[in-house]
N, C-alpha and C positions, 0 to 999 in steps of 0.2 A: 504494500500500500504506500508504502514513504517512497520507493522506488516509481511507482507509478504519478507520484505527485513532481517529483525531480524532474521527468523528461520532460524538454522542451517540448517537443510533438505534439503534449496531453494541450497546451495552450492555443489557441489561437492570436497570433502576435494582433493580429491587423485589429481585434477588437480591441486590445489593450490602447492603439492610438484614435483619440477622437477624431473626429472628423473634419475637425476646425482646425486641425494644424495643416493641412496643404494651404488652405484661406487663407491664415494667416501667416506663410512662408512665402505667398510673393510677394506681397509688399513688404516686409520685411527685407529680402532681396533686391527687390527696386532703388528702395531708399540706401540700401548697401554699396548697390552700384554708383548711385547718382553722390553720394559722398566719394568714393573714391576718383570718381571723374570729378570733381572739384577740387576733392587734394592734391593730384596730379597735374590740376591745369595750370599753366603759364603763361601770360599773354605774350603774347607773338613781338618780339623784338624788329626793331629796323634796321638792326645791325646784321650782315650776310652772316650764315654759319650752320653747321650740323644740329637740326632740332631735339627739341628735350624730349618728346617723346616719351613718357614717362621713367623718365630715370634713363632710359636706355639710350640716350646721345652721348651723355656726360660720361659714361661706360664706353663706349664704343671710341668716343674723343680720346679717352686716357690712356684705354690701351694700343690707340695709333699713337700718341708720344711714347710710350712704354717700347712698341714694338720696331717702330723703323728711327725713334732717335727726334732730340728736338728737332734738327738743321731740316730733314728728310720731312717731318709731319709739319711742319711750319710750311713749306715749299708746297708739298701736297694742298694742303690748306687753302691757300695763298692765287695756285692754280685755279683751284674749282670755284670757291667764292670772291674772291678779288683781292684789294690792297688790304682791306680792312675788314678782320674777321675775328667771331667770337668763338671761341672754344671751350671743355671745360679742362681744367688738369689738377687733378687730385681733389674732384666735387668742387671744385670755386670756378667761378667765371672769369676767364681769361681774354683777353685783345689782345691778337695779334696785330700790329701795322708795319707795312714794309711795302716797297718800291719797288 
């Protein structure tokens, strides 16, 4: 009898959760999202350079200094967006200018 009370099988899970928790899990969700796309948002800079994209520029920026060297990731840089560019390096916002 104590054995036949233990197994899971004897229960049915799906009565154990009301009904009202999917209801109540999308907006809960909604509002989950719509805070994260607010924390992550940034207004859009007029300075040329690799966007923030949530977190994942400033990553991508750091490990092209890391990977090909200041002189090389500056030049790259410099190439694609022009004289005057923002980057990040090591999480801070960086300007590069050069001619």
């Amino acid at each position: 009898m104590v054995l036949e009370t233990l197994n899971p099988m004897h229960y049915n899970i799906t009565s154990l959760v009301p009904d009202t928790m999917p209801v109540a899990t999308v907006p809960i969700l909604i509002l989950m999202c719509f805070l994260f796309l607010m924390w992550n948002h940034e207004d859009t800079s007029s300075i040329p350079g690799p966007g923030y994209c949530m977190g994942i520029g400033p990553l991508i920026s750091h490990g092209r200094f890391l990977w090909m060297g200041v002189g090389n990731a500056c030049n790259y840089y410099n190439k694609t967006y022009g004289e005057f560019v923002r980057v990040w390096i090591s999480g801070e916002e960086t300007f590069i200018i050069s001619k």
